[in-house]
C-alpha positions as CSV (number, residue, x, y, z in Angstrom):
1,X,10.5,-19.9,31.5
2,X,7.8,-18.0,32.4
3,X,4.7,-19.1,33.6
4,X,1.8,-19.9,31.3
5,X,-1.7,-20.5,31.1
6,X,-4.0,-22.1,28.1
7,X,-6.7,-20.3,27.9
8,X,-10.3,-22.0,26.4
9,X,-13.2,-20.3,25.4
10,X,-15.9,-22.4,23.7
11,X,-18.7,-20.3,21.9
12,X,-21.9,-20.7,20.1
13,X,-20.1,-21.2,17.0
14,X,-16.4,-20.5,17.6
15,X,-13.5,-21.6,19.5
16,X,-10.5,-19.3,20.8
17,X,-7.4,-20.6,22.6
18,X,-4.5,-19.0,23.7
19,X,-1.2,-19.7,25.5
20,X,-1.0,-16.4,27.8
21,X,1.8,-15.0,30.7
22,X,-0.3,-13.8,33.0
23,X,2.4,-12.0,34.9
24,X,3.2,-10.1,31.8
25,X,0.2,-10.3,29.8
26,X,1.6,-11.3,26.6
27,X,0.1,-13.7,24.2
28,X,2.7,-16.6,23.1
29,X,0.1,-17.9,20.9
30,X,-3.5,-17.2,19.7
31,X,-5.6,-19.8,17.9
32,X,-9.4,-18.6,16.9
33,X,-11.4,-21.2,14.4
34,X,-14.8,-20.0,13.2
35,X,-17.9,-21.0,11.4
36,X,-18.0,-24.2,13.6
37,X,-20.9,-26.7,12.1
38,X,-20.8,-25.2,8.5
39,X,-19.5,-26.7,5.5
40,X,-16.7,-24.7,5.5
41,X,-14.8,-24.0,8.9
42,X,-12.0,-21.0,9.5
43,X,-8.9,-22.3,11.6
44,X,-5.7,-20.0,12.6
45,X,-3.2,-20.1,14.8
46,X,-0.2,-17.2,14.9
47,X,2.7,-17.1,17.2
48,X,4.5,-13.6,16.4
49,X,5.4,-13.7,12.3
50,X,4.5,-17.5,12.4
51,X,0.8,-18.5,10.9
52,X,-0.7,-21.7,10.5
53,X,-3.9,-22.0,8.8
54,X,-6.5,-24.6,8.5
55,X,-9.5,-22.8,6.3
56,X,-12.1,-24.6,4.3
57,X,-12.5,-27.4,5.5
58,X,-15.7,-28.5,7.5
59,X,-15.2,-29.0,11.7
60,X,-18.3,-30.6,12.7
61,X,-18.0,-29.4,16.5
62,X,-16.1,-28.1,19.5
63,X,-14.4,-31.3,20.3
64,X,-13.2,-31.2,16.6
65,X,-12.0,-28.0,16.4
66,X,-10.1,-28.1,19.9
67,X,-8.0,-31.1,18.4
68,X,-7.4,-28.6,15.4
69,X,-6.1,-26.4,17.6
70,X,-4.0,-28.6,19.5
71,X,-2.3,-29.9,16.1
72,X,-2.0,-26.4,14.7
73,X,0.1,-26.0,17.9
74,X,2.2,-29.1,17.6
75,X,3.0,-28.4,13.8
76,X,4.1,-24.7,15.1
77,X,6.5,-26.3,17.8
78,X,4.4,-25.2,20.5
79,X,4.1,-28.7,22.2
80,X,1.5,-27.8,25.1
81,X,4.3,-30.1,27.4
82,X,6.8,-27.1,27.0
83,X,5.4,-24.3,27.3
84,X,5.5,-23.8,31.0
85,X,2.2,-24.8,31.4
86,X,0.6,-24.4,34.9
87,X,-3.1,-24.3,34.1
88,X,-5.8,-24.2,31.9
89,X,-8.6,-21.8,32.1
90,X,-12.1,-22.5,30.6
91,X,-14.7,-19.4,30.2
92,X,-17.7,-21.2,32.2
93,X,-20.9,-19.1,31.3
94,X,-23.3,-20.4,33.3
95,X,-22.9,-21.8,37.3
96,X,-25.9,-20.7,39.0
97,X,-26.1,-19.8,42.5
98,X,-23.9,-22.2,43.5
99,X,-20.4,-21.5,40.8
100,X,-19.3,-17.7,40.4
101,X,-15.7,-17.4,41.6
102,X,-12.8,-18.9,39.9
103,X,-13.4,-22.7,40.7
104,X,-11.1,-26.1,39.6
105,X,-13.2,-28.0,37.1
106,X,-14.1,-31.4,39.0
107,X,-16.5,-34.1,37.5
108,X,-18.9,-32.6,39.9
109,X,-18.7,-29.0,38.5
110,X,-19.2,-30.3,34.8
111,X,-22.4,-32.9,36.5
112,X,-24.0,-29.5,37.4
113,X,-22.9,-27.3,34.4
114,X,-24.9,-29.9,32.8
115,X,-28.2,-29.3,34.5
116,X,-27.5,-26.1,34.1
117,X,-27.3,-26.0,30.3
118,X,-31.4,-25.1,30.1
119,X,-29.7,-21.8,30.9
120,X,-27.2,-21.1,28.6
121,X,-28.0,-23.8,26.0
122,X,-25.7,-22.1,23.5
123,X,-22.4,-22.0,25.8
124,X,-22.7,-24.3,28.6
125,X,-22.3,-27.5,26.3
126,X,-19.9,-26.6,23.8
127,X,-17.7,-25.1,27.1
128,X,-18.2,-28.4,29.1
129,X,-17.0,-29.9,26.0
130,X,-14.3,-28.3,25.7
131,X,-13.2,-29.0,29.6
132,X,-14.1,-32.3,29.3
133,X,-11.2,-32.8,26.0
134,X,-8.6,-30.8,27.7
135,X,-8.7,-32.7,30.9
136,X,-8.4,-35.8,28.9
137,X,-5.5,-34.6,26.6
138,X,-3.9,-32.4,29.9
139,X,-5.2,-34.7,32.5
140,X,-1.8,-33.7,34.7
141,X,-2.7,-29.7,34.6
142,X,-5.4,-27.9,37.0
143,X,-8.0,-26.6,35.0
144,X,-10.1,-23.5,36.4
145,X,-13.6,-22.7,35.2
146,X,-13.8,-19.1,35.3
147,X,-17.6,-18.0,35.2
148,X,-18.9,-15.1,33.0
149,X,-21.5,-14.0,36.1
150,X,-19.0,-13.4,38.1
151,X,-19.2,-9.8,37.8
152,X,-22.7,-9.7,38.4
153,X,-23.0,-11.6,41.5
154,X,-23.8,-8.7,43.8
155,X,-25.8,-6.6,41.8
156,X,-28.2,-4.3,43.9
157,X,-31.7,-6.4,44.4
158,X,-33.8,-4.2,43.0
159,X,-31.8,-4.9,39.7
160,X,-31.3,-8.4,40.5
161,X,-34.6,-9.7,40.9
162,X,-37.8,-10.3,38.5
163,X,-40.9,-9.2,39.5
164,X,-42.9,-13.0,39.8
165,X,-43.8,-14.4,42.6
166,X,-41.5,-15.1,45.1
167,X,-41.4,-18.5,46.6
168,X,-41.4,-19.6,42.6
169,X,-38.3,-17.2,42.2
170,X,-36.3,-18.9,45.5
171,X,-37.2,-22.2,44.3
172,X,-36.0,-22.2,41.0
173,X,-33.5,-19.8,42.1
174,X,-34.6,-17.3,39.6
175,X,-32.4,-14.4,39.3
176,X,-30.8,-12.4,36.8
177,X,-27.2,-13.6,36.9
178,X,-25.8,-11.3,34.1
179,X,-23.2,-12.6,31.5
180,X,-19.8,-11.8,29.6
181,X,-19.0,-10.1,33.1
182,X,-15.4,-11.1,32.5
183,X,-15.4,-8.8,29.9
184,X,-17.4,-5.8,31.4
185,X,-14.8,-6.2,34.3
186,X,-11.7,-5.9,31.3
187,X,-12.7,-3.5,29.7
188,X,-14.5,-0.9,32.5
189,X,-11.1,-1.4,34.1
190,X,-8.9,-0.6,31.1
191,X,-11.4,2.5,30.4
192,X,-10.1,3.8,33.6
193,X,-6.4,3.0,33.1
194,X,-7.1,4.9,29.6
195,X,-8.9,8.0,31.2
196,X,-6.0,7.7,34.4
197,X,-8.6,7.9,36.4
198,X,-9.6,5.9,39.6
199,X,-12.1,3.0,39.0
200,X,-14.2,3.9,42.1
201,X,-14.4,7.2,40.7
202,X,-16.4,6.5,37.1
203,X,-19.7,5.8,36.1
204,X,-19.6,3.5,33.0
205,X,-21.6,1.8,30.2
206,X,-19.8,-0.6,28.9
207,X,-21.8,-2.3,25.4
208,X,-20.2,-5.8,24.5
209,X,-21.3,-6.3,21.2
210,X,-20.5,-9.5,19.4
211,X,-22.4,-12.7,18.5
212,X,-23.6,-12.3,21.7
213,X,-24.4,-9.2,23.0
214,X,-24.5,-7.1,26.4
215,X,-24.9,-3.9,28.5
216,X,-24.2,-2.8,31.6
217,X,-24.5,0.0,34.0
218,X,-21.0,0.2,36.6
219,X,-20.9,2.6,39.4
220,X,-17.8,3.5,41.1
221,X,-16.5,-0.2,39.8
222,X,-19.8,-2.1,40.8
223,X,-21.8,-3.3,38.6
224,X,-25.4,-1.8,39.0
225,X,-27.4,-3.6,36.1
226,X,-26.8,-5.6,33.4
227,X,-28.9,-6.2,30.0
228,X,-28.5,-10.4,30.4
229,X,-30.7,-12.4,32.9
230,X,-31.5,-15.6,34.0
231,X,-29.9,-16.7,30.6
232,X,-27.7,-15.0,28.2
233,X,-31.0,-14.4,25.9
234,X,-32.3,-11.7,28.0
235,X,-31.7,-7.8,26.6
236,X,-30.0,-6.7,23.2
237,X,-31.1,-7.9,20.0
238,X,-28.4,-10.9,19.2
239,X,-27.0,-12.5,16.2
240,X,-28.9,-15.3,16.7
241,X,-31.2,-14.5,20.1
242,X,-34.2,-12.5,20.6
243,X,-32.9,-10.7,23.2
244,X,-36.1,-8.6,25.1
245,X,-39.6,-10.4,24.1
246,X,-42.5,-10.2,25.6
247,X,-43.1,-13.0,27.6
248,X,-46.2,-13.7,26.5
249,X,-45.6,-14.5,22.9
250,X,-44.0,-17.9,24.4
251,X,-48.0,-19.0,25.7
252,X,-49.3,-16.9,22.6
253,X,-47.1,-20.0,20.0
254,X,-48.1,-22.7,21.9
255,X,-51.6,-22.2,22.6
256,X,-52.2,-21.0,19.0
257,X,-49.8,-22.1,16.8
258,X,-49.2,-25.5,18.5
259,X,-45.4,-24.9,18.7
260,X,-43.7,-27.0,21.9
261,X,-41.5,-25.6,24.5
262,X,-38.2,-26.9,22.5
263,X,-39.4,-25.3,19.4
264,X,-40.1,-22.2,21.1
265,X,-36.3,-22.3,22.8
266,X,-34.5,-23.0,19.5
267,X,-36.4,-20.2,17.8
268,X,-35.5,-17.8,20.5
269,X,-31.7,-18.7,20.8
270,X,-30.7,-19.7,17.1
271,X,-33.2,-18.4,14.5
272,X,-33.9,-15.1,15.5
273,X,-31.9,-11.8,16.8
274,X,-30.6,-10.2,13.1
275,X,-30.5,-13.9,11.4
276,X,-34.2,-13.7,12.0
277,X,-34.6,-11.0,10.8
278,X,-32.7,-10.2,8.2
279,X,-31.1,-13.5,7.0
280,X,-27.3,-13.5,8.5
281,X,-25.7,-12.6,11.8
282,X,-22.5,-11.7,10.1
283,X,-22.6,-8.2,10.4
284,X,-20.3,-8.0,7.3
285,X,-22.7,-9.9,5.4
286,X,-25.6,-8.0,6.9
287,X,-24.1,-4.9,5.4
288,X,-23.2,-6.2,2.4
289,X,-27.2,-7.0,1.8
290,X,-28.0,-3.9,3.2
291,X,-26.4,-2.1,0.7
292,X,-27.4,-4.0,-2.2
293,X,-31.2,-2.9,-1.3
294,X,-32.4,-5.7,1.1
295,X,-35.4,-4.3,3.3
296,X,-35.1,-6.9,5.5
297,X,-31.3,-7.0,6.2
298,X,-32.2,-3.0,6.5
299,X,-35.2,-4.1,9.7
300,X,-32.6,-6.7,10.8
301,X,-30.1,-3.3,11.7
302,X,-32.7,-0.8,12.7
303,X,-34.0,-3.2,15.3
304,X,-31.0,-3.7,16.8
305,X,-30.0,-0.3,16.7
306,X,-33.1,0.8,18.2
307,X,-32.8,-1.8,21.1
308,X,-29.1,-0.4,21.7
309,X,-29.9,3.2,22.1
310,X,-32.7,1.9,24.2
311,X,-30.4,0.5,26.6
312,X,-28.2,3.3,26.5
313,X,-30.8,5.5,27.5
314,X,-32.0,3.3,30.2
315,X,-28.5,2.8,32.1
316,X,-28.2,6.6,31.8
317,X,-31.1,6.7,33.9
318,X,-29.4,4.1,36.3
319,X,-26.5,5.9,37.0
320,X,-28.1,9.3,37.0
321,X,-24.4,10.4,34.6
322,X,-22.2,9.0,33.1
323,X,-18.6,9.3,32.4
324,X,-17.6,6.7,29.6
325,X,-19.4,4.7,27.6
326,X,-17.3,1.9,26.4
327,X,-17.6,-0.1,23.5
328,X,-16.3,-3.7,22.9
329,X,-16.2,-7.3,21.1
330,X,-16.2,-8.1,17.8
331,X,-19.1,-5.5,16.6
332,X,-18.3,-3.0,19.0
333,X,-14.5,-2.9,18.4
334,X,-14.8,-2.9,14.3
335,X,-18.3,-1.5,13.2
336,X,-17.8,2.2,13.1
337,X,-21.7,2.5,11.5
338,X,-22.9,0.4,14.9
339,X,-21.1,2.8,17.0
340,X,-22.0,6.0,15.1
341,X,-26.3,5.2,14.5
342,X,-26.4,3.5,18.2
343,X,-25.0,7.5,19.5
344,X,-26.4,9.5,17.0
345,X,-28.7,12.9,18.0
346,X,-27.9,12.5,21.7
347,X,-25.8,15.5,22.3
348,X,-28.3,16.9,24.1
349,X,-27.4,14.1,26.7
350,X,-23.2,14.8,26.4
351,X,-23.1,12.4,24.1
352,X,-21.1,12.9,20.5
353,X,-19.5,11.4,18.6
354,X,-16.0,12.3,16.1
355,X,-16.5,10.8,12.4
356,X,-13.0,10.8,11.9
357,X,-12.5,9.1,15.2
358,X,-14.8,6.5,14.9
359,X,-14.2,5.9,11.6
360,X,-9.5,5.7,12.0
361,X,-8.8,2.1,12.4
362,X,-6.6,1.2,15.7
363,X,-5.6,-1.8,17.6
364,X,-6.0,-0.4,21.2
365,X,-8.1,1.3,23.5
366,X,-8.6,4.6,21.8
367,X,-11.6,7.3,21.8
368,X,-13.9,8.4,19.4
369,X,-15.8,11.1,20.9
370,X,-15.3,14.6,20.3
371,X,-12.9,16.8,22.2
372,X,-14.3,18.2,25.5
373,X,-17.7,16.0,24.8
374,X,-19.0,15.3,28.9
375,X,-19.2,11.8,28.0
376,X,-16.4,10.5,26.6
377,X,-16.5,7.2,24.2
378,X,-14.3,4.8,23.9
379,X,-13.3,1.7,21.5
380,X,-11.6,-0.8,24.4
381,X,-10.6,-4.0,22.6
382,X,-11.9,-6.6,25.2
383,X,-9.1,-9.8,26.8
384,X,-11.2,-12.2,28.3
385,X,-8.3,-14.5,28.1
386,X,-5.9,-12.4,30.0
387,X,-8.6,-11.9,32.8
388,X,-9.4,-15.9,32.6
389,X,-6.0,-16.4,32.4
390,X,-4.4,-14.3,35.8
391,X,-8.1,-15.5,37.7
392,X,-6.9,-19.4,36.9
393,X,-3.5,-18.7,38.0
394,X,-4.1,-16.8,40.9
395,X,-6.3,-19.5,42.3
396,X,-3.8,-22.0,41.7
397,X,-0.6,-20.8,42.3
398,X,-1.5,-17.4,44.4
């Protein structure tokens, strides 16, 4: 039997897990449950023609719906004890200076991934949580954190650092750490095995754009800059998070409209992004008001739009060219109209994109910009869990 590895990745508001081979990549089985903390909770697992589904009912939190998954798995005779198991791998978003390579989850790494949770207050407790079950229900198994910063670690200073003052900074350690680096890594990596071209030879954008959202800028396989911070709020207009604000609207609401630091934070990270603005963060939903006339589902999309080209533009600066721009996640791999209006008009930079292209449904990596274009684009469906799953069991068995 070969060698397996449960992979867990807690979100904001959903909850993936999936028994991967890392040696041959495959997925044995492949559990997603959404909608977490509503009244009416989405719960799947498939393990090839086999589905078992669990929709409609409510799933008050992550601890919940990781024993949904677990009993999905039992009642599909995939009993976790015979599977080959040799580790399980959490997606850890947040470790500070101190946690960015693979590292074996310990009570003193989840001690100090709960200080940290100021920082990622959206993913750091729901992923402790779900470390915290697992090594209660798989208390025999080493479990790896794998840490979304990762990829950001050695970013050039300049690009690194914020411009306050200093002995503040190295204090507080005060850095932009960048975020979803597992997945910039995937995918820049699978652009190149796309393009057959060597890594160390492109210069990439790669635009993760889900729930959360991110950019970044790769030269020759190093990341350069990245659109996420100190905190995973930092940069593109979100489902639920600001993304860029100017900092001093924070002092502006609490000197004058009396609103406390909390407030301000839950504002930021859950009621804003396109929620805030235009009333959902489902982009399905979004469109569907949209279409039916709604001005402000209408703002909700031309602000994020605007923020994404804005980003594109910037990184293109960065690089000085760019070869690929990459996009990913659930927005990035299924919204043709995201990918067309956050492109549109720049030919003039090599950048165009093919209707037809963008528009042909496909399950793999595939590109959507028009032949002989100097940039090419590129839809790269992104595996976290295969990269969280070969990092877990590399560290522990080599």
């Amino acid at each position: 039997m070969s060698a397996t590895v449960l992979v867990i990745n807690s979100g904001s508001s959903s909850l993936k897990c999936q028994l991967v081979e890392p040696d041959s990549g495959e997925s044995r089985a492949d559990s997603i449950i959404e909608r977490i903390g509503e009244d009416s909770a989405l719960a799947g697992l498939t393990i090839g023609d086999l589905e078992v589904r669990r929709d409609g009912t409510a799933i008050p939190d992550h601890e919940a719906a990781l024993r949904t998954v677990f009993d999905m798995l039992d009642e599909a005779g995939a009993h976790v004890e015979s599977v080959g198991l040799v580790a399980v791998g959490h997606r850890a978003v947040h470790g500070g200076r101190q946690f960015y390579a693979p590292t074996l989850v310990t009570d003193e790494l989840i001690a100090r991934m709960k200080e940290l949770a100021p920082l990622a207050p959206l993913h750091n407790p729901p992923g402790v949580l779900g470390m915290e079950v697992a090594r209660r229900m798989l208390p025999d198994l080493p479990h790896v954190a794998v840490f979304d910063t990762a990829f950001f670690h050695n970013l050039p200073a300049a690009a690194a650092n914020y411009a306050i003052d200093r002995e503040v900074a190295e204090r507080w350690h005060i850095r932009r750490y960048g975020f979803h680096g597992t997945s910039h890594r995937y995918v820049s990596e699978q652009a190149a095995v796309f393009l057959d071209r060597p890594y160390e030879s492109l210069n990439q954008i790669v635009l993760h754009l889900g729930n959360g959202a991110s950019a970044s800028a790769i030269a020759g396989g190093r990341a350069v800059d990245t659109s996420m911070g100190l905190t995973p709020m930092e940069g593109l207009v979100m489902g639920t998070r600001s993304g860029d604000v100017d900092p001093g609207i924070i002092m502006y609401l609490c000197r004058t409209a009396g609103m406390g630091v909390e407030d301000i934070d839950t504002m930021l990270n859950r009621q804003s992004g396109v929620r805030g603005l235009g009333g959902e963060n489902d982009f399905r939903k979004l469109r569907a008001r949209i279409e039916s006339g709604d001005a402000d589902a209408q703002l909700a999309y031309d602000v994020y739009i605007h923020r994404l080209r804005k980003y594109v533009g910037a990184y293109l600066a960065v690089l000085g060219r760019a070869d690929v721009i990459s996009f990913t996640a659930g927005v990035g791999e299924n919204d043709a109209a995201v990918r067309r209006d956050a492109l549109a008009g720049l030919t003039g930079l090599g950048i165009e994109i093919d209707e037809e292209l963008n528009t042909a449904r496909g399950k793999g990596a595939r590109c959507i910009s028009v032949k002989g274009s100097p940039v090419t684009v590129l839809v790269v469906p992104t595996n976290e869990e295969l990269a969280i799953a070969r990092a877990a069991a590399e560290l522990v068995i080599g």
